[in-house]
Structures are given as C-alpha cells and as structure tokens.
C-alpha positions in Angstrom: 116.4 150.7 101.0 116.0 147.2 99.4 118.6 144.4 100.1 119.6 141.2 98.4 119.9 138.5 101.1 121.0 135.0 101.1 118.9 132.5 103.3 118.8 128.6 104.0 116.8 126.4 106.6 118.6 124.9 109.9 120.0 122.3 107.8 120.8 124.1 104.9 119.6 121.6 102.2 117.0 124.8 101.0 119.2 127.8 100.0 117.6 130.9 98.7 118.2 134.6 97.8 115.7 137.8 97.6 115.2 141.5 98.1 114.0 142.7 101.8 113.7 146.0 103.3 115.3 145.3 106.9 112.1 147.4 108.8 110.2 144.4 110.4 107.3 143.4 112.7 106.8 140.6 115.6 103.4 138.8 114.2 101.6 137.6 117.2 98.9 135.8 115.3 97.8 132.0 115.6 99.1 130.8 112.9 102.6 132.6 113.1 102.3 131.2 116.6 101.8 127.8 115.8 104.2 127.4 112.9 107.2 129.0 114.7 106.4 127.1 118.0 107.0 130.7 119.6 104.8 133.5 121.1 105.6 135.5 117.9 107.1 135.3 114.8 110.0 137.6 113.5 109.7 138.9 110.1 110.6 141.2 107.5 108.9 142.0 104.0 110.1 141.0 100.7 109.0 141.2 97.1 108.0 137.4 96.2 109.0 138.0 92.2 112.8 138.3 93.5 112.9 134.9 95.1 115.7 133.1 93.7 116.4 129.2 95.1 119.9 128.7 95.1 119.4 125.0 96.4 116.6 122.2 97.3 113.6 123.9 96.0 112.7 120.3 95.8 112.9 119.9 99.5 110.0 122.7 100.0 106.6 122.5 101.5 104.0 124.7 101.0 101.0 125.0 103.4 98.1 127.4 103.1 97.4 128.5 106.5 95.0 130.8 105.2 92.6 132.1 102.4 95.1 134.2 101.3 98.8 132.9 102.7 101.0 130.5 102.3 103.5 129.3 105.2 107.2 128.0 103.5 108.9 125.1 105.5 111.9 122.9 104.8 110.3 119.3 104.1 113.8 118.0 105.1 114.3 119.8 108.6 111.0 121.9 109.2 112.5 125.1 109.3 109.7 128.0 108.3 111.3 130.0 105.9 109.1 132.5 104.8 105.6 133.4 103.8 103.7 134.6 100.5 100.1 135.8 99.6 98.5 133.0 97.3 98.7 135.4 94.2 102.6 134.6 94.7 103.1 138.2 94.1 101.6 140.7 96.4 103.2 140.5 99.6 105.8 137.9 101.4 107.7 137.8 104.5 111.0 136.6 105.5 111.4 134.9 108.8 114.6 136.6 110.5 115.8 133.4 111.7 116.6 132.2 107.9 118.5 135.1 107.3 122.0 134.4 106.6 123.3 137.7 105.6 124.3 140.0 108.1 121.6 142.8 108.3 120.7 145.6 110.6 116.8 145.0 110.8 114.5 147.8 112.3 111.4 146.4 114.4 108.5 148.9 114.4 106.2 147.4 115.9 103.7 144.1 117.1 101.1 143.1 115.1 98.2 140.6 115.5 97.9 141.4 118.9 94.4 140.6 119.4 95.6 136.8 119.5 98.7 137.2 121.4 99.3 134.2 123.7 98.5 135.2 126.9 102.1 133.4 128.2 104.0 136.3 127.2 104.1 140.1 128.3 105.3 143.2 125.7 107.7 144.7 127.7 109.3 147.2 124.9 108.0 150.4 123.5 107.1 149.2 120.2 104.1 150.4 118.4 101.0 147.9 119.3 98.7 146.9 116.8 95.3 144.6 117.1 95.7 143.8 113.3 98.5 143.5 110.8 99.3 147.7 110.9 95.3 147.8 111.3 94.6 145.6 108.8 92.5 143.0 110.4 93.4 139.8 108.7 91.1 136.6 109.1 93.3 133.9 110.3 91.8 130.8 111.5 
C-alpha cells in the first residue's frame, strides 16, 4: 500500500521524495496548530529511512517542538514540510499540503483532540480521538 511521492515547499527551492501510505489523520494538537497556522494539520505517515532530497536540503530547518519530534520547514519560504521522531527513524509524517504527486489519501480520523481549538467545530463522521489513536503524547 506504500507509495513513492514527490514533494517541495510553496516555493519549491526544497524538493524531496519518500514512501507514504495515503491513510491519514487531522492532528489537532498545539504544536500542529501553531506551526500550520490552522485549527489542524493534515498528514500522512511515512517511513523517515526513504527520505530522499532531490533539492535545497540546505534550505531546511529543523525545530524540535517536542521531546521526541521534530517539525520540518523551508528556511527559504516557511513552508512545514513534514515531521520525524528525534531517533530519525521511527515514525514521520507528511504534511498533505507538500504533496505534489497526485494521491488518493484516506482520512480516518482526528487526533489530539483534547487540544483542539475551540474556533472550530468537527462536523464529519470521522473517528475522534483525545490522543494520537490513544496514544497520549506530551506536547507542550
């Protein structure tokens, strides 16, 4: 179910490929919050060991948002890009919005909901979680 994508940032001076599965999640916590500047943050899973940079892996910025995750931006345009776990190899996600490749993504659910902002109101039938799939994480 795996698929090679191709990726860049808004002005496409970071250009990356990687392996996702296209079955996502809408991450209402803080931190998605406040790096994506929306109410939630749309994101699919990939494998961090299949990163590739095709271009300007100069032009990245890393930032530690957590003990254990890092938050990818553009240094040029700002654009988040993605995130990893700090052991570079557990987990990462893929913020839709970089996604250049056209791919049919499944959303199963929300997650983090125990900080979602109170601005916005679930209106779909998607599956509801407190925690990351009930996986309280410790986001400050």
């Amino acid at each position: 179910m795996k698929k090679r994508i191709s990726a860049s940032c808004l002005c496409s001076q970071v250009q990356f490929d990687c392996d996702v599965v296209p079955i996502g999640a809408y991450c209402h916590c803080i931190n998605c919050q406040k790096s994506h500047g929306t109410p939630f943050a749309a994101q699919i899973p990939f494998k961090p060991s299949t990163l590739r940079y095709i271009k300007g892996q100069q032009k990245i910025t890393e930032f530690q948002s957590s003990e254990h995750l890092y938050r990818v931006f553009c240094a040029q345009c700002g654009s988040r890009l993605f995130n990893y776990t700090t052991d570079r190899e557990k987990y990462g996600s893929i913020a839709l919005s970089a996604i250049d490749t056209p791919l049919k993504v499944r959303i199963k659910a929300h997650v983090c909901l125990s900080t979602q902002a109170g601005y916005f109101s679930l209106t779909d039938s998607l599956k509801q979680y407190s925690g990351f799939f009930n996986l309280e994480r410790n986001e400050t």
